[in-house]
C-alpha positions in Angstrom: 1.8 5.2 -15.9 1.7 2.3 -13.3 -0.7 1.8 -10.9 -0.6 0.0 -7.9 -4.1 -1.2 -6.6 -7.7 -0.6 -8.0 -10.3 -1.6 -5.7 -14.0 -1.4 -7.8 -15.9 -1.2 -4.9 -14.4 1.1 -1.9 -16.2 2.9 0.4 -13.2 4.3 2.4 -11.3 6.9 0.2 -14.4 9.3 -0.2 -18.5 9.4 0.3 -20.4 6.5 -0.6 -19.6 3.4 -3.1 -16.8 4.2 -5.2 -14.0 2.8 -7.2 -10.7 3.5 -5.9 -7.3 3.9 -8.4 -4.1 4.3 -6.4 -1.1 5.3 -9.4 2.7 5.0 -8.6 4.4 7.6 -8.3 5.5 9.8 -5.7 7.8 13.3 -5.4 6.9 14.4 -2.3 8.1 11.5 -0.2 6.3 12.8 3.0 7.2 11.3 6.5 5.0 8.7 7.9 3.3 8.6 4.5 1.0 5.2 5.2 1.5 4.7 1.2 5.5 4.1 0.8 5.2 1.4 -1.5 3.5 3.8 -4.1 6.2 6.3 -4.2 8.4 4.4 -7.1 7.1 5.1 -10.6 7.9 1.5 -11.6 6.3 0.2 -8.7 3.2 -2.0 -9.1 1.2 -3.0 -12.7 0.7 -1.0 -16.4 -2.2 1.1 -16.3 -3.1 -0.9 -19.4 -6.2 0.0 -21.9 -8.0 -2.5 -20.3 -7.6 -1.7 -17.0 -9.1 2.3 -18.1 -12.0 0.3 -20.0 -12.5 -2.0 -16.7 -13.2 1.0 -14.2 -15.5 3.0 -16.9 -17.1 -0.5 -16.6 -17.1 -0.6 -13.1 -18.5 2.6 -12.7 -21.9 2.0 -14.9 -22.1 -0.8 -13.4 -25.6 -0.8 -11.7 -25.8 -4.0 -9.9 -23.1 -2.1 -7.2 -24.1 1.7 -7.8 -20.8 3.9 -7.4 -21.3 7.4 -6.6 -17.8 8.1 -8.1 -13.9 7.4 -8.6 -11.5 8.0 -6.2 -7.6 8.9 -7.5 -5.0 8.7 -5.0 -1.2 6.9 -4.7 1.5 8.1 -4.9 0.1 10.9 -6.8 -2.2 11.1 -9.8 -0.6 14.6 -10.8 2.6 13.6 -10.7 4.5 14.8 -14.1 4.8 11.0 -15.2 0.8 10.4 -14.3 -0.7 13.1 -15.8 -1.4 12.6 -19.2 -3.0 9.3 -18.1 -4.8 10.8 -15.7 -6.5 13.2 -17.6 -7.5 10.6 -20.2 -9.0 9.0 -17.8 -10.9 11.8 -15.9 -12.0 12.7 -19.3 -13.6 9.5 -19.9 -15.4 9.3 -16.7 -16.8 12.6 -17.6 -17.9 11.6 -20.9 -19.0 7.9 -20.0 -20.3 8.0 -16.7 -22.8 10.9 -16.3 -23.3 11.6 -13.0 -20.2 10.0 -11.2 -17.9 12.3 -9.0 -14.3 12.3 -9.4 -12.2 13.0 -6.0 -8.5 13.5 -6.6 -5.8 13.3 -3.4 -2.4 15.3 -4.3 0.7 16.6 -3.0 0.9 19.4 -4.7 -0.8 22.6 -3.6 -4.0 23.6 -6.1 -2.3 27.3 -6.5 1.2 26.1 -7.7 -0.2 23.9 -10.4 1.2 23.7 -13.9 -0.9 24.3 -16.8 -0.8 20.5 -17.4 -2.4 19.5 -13.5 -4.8 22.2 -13.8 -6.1 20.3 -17.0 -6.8 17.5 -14.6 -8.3 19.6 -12.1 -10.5 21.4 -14.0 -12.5 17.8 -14.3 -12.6 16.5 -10.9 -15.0 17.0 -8.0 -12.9 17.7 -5.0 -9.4 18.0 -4.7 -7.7 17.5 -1.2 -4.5 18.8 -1.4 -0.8 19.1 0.3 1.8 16.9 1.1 0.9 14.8 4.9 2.9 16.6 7.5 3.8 13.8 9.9 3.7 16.8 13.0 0.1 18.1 12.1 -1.6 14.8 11.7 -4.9 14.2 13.2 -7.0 10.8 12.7 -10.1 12.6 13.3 -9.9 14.6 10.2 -12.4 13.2 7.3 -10.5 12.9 3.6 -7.4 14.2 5.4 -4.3 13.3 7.2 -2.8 16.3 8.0 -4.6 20.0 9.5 -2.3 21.7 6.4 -4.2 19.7 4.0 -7.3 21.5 1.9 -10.3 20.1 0.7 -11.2 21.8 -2.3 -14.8 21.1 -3.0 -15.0 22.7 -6.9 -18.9 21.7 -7.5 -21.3 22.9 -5.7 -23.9 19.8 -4.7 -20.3 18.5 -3.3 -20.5 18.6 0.6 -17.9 17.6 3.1 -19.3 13.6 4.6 
């Protein structure tokens, strides 16, 4: 998997103080997608061992305390991203008590293969659906487009 930014302190792509991993990778290709440059699976750097042990580090960190992480892109369920996705979300869970994990995808929650839903089944909230340029709206929170869900899958999670 390649990534294409990390940002360890972010307080724009969900609630509070997070960290923030955007993967490369992108199927859906949507129109007026503000990300383009995320769609290429070879775009950007290695998701490297050290980059995983970074964020777990970055996320017990306590000197900037990070309510969670943040996967977006491209798309972190992409085919390509997903057994490195799900390493990671697994870590987080085990290293990190307490941290949420929000997840931005394409793909719809109820046509998920068995390997996505692995993911899913360890994350917070999941907003999901391609952005359909013709339904956007700015004043949506987490969300580009009215088609898209937010799936809140815990219950202390609560929409910001």
């Amino acid at each position: 998997m390649n990534y294409h930014n990390y940002y360890p302190v972010d307080i724009v792509n969900g609630p509070g103080t997070r960290c923030t991993l955007f993967v490369s990778g992108c199927e859906h290709q949507c129109r007026g997608c503000y990300n383009q440059s995320t769609w290429r699976l070879d775009s950007g750097h290695p998701f490297t061992q050290e980059m995983e042990d970074q964020i777990i580090r970055d996320l017990n960190d306590n000197r900037i305390k990070r309510r969670g992480l943040s996967l977006s892109g491209g798309d972190p369920l992409h085919p390509a991203n997903v057994a490195d996705v799900l390493r990671l979300v697994q870590r987080v869970r085990e290293e990190c008590p307490g941290k949420d994990i929000w997840l931005w995808s394409g793909y719809v929650l109820d046509e998920l293969t068995e390997a996505q839903r692995k993911v899913i089944e360890l994350v917070d909230v999941m907003v999901d659906g391609k952005y359909v340029h013709e339904q956007r709206d700015p004043s949506l929170v987490w969300r580009g487009s009215e088609n898209q869900v937010i799936h809140y899958f815990k219950s202390d999670d609560v929409e910001c």
